[in-house]
C-alpha positions as CSV (number, residue, x, y, z in Angstrom):
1,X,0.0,0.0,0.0
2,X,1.2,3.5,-0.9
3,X,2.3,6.0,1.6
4,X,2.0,8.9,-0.4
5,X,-0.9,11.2,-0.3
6,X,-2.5,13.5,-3.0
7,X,-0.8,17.1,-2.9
8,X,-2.1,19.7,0.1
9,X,-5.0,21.7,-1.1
10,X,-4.0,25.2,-2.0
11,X,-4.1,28.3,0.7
12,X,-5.5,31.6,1.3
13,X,-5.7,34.1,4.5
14,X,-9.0,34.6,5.9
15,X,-9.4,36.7,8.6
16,X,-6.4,36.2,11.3
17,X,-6.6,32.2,10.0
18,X,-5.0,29.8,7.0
19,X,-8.1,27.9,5.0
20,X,-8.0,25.9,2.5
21,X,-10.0,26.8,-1.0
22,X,-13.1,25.1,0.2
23,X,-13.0,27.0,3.4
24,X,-11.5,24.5,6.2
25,X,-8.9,26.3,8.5
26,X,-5.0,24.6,8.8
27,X,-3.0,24.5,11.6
28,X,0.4,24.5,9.9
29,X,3.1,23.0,12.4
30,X,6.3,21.3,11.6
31,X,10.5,22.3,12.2
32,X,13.2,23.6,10.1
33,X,15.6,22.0,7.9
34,X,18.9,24.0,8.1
35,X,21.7,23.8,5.9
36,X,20.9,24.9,2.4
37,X,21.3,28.2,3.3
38,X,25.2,27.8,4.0
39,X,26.0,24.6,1.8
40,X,25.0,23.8,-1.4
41,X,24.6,20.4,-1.4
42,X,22.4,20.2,1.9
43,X,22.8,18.0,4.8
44,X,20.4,15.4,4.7
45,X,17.9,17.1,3.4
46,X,15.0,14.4,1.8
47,X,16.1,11.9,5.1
48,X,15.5,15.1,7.2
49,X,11.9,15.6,4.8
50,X,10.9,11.7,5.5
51,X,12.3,11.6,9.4
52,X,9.9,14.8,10.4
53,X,6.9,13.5,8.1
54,X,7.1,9.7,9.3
55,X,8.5,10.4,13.2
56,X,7.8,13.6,13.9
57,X,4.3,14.0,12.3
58,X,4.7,17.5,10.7
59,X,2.2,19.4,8.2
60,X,4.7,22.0,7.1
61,X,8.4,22.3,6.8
62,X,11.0,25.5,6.6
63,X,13.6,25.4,3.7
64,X,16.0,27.8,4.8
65,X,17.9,28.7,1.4
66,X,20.2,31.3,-0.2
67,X,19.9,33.4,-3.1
68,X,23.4,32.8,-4.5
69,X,23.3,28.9,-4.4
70,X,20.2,29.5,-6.5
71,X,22.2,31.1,-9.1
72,X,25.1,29.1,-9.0
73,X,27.5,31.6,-7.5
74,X,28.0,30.3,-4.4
75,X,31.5,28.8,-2.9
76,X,32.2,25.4,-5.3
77,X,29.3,25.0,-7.7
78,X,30.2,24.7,-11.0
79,X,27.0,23.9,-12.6
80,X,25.1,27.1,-12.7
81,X,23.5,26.1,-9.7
82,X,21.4,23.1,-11.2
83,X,21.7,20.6,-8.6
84,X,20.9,22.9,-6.1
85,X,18.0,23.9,-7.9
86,X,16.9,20.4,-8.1
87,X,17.2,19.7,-5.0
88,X,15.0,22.6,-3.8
89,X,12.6,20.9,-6.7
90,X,12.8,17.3,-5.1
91,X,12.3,18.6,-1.7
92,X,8.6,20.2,-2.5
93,X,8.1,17.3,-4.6
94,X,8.6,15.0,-1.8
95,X,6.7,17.6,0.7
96,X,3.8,17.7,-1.6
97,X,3.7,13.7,-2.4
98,X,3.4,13.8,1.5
99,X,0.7,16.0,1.7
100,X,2.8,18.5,3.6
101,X,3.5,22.2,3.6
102,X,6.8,23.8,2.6
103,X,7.8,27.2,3.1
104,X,10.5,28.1,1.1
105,X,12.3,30.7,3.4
106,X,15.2,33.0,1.7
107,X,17.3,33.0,4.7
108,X,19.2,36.5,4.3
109,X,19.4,39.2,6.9
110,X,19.4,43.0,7.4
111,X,17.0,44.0,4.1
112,X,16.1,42.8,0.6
113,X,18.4,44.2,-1.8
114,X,18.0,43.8,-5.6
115,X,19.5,40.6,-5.8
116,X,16.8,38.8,-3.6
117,X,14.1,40.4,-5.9
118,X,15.7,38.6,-8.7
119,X,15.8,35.5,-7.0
120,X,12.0,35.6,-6.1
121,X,11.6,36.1,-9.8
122,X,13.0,32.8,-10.5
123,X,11.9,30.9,-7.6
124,X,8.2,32.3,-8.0
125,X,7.9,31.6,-11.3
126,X,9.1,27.7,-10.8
127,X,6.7,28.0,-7.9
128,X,4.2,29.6,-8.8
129,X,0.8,28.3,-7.5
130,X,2.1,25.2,-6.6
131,X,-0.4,24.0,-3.8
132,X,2.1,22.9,-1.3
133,X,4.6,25.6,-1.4
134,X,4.7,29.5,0.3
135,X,7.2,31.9,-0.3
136,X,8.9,33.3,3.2
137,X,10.2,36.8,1.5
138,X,13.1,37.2,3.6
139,X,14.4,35.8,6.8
140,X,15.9,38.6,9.6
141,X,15.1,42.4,8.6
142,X,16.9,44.1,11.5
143,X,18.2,47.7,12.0
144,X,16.4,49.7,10.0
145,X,13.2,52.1,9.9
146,X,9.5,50.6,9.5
147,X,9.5,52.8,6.0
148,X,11.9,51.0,4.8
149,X,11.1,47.8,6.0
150,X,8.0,48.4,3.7
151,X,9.2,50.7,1.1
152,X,13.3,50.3,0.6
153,X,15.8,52.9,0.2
154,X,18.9,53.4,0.8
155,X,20.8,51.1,3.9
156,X,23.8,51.3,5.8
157,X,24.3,48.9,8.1
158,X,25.9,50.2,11.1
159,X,27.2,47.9,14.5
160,X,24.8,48.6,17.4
161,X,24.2,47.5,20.9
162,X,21.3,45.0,19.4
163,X,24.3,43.7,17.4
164,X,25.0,42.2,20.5
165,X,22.4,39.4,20.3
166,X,22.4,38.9,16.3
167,X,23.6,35.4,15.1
168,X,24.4,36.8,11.9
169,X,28.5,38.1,11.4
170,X,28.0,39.3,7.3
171,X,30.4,42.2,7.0
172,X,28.2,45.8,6.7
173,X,27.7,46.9,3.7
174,X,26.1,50.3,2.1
175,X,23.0,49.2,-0.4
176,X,19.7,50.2,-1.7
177,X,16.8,48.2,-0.3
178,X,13.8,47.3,-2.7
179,X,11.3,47.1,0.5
180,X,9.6,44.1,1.8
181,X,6.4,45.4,-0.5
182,X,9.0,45.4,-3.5
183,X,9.3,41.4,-2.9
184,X,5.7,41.3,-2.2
185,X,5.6,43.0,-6.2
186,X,7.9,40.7,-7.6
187,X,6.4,37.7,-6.7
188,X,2.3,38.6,-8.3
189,X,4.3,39.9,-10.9
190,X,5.1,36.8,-12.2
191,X,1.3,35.7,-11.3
192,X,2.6,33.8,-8.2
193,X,-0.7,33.6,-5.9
194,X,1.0,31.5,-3.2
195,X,1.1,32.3,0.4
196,X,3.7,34.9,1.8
197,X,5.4,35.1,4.7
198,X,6.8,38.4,6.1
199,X,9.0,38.3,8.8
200,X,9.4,41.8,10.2
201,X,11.8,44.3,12.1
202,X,14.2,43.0,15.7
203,X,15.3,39.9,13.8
204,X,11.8,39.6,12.8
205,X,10.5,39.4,16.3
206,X,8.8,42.5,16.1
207,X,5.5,43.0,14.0
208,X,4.4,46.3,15.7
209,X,4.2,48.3,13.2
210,X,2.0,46.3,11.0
211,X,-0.5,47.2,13.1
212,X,0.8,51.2,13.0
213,X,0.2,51.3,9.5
214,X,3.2,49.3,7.9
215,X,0.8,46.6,6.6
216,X,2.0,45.6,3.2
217,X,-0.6,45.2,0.4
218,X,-1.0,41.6,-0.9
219,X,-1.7,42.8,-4.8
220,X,-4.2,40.1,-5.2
221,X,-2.8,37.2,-4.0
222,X,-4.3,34.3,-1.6
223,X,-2.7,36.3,1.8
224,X,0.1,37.3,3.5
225,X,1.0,35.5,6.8
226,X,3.4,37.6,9.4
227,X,6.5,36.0,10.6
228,X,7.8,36.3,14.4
229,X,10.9,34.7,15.9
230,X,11.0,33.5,19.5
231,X,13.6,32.5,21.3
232,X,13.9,32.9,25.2
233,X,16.0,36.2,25.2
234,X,12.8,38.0,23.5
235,X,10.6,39.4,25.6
236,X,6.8,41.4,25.5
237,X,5.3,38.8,23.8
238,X,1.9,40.7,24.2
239,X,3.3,43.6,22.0
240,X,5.7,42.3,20.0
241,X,4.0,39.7,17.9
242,X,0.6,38.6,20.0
243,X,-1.3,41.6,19.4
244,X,-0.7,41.4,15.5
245,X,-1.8,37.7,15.4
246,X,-5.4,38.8,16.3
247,X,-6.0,40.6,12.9
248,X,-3.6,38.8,10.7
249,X,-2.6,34.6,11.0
250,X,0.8,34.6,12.3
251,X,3.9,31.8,11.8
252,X,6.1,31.5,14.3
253,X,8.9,30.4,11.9
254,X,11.9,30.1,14.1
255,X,11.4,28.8,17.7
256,X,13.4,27.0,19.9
257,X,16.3,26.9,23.7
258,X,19.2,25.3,24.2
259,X,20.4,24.6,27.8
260,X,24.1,26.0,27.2
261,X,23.9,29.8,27.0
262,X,24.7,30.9,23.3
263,X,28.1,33.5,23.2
264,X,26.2,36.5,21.9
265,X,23.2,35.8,25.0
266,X,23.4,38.4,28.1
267,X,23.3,35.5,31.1
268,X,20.4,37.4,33.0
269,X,18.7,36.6,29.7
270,X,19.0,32.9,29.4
271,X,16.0,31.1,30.6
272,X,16.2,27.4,31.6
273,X,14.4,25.1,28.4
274,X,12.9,23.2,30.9
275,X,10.6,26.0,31.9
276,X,10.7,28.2,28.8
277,X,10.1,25.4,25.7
278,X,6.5,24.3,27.7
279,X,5.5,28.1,28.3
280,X,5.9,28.6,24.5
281,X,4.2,25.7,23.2
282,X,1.4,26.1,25.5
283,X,1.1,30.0,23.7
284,X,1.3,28.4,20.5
285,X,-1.5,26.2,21.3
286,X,-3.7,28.5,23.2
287,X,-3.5,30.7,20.3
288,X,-2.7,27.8,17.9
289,X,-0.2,29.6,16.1
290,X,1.8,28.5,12.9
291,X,4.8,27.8,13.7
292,X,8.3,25.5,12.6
293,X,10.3,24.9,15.3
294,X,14.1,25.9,14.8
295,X,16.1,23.4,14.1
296,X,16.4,19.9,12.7
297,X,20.2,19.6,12.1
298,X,22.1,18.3,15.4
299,X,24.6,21.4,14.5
300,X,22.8,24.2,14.6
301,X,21.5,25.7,17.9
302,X,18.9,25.3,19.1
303,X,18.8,21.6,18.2
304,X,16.1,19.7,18.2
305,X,18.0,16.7,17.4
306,X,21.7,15.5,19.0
307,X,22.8,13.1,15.7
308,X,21.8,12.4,12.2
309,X,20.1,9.3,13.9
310,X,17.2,12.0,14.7
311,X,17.7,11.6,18.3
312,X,15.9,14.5,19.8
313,X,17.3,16.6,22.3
314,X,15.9,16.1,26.1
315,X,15.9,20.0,26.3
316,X,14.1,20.7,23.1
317,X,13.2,18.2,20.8
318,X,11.4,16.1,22.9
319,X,9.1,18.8,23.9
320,X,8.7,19.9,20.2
321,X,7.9,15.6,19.5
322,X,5.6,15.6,22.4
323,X,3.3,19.0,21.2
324,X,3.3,17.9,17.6
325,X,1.8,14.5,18.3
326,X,-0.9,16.1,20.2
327,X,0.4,17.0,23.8
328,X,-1.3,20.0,25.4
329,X,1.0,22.7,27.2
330,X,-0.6,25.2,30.0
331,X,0.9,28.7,29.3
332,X,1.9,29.4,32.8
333,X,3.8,32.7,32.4
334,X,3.9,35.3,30.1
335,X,7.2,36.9,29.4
């Protein structure tokens, strides 16, 4: 007997919710499959896709990947960047044979330049409408104005005391930002309807200003979903990303703690996992938000897994097993 299913039906937003076409809401939960985005071969990748289906019970999984392995001009490809395009390709193939969700996340940081407006081009035309696939614009915006979050300009990135928790070491740079509504454009203009994902300003942690007037305007499409990340040094949950997620659905795209305190991590700001990881997934479920916990690769914090056997981590992973099988966590304390 065949374990494959028929693709996912096709999404749109409604209201603060994800429905399918014939109007039944999803719940999309699932993890992230790191390493794309800094190799271009992957690690694992279509094990990683079968493990979190078959073990793990996922609806929806996070491709982190990078806009110059697309093209072919990242460190040791020498084929254009075919096999990393096929790859990408065999990973929603085997997502959507699965019936499960993939978000296709370009994992860059800062703003869009022009660059990642080219690569939505591509990718949303190869994409476009496929029912199992969304398009996650752009991973981290961070240190710079709600205007040009939305609307691009000119950027100069510039070390700050934030800088202090990023996870990101790029060199800064002086560029003109095309504006998250600039990728929103690029992707309908190729007559891509699928669902977007917009990570906004802090790391995109903070969605604030979406509700200050910093929405960005769909151009026709079936919805834009608003991305927050949460990990234990974030705090103001209420503000921060909570409010937003009671006018527009909200996908909590990286999540996750680690018991050793990461280097860039204040110590009064590192929370034990054993209290913080049920707190969070009992908010995610009282508010059933969409969310992909961060991260399926046993080498990149926070783990959810401690080998390539898919062990999950006691801190972590189990938890994340435990809610996506159907546990329910009590929200005891905000932060």
């Amino acid at each position: 007997m065949s374990i494959f299913h028929p693709f996912p039906p096709k999404l749109r937003v409604v209201g603060n919710e994800i429905h399918t076409a014939d109007g039944k809401p999803v719940w999309l939960q699932g993890v992230s499959l790191a390493s794309m985005e800094w190799v271009a071969t992957g690690d694992f990748i279509l094990r990683s896709v079968e493990k979190a289906v078959t073990d793990w019970g996922v609806n929806c999984l996070r491709l982190p990947v990078r806009e110059h392995f697309w093209a072919g001009t990242g460190p040791e490809q020498t084929d254009g960047g075919a096999a990393y395009r096929a790859l990408v390709a065999a990973t929603v193939d085997l997502c959507a044979a699965r019936g499960v969700y993939v978000a296709i996340d370009l994992h860059r940081f800062c703003a869009p330049n022009a660059a990642d407006a080219a690569f939505w081009a591509s990718v949303a035309t190869r994409f476009a409408n496929h029912p199992a696939v969304l398009f996650e614009l752009f991973n981290e915006p961070h240190n710079i104005s709600w205007e040009t979050w939305r609307d691009g300009g000119p950027v100069t990135e510039e070390a700050t005391a934030s800088d202090a928790l990023a996870e990101n070491t790029a060199p800064l740079t002086t560029f003109q930002s095309v504006g998250m509504q600039g990728l929103v454009d690029t992707v309908r203009g190729v007559g891509a309807q699928n669902l977007l994902i917009c990570g906004a300003l802090d790391w995109a942690y903070d969605l604030s200003g979406i509700l200050t007037g910093f929405a960005l305007d769909d151009r026709g499409g079936h919805g834009i979903v608003y991305a927050s990340h949460v990990y234990p040094w974030k705090s103001e949950w209420q503000t921060r990303f909570l409010d937003a997620a009671a006018h527009y659905p909200l996908f909590i795209g990286e999540v996750g703690c680690e018991v050793e305190r990461m280097p860039f991590i204040p110590p009064e700001r590192h929370e034990d996992p054993y209290t913080w990881a049920p707190d969070m997934l009992g908010l995610i479920q009282q508010y059933r938000l969409h969310w992909t916990a961060w991260c399926f690769h046993p080498n990149s914090t926070p783990r959810l897994i401690l080998d390539w056997d898919y062990t999950p981590t006691p801190f972590w992973g189990t938890f994340v097993q435990r809610a996506l099988a159907g546990e329910q966590f009590v929200l005891t304390r905000m932060r």
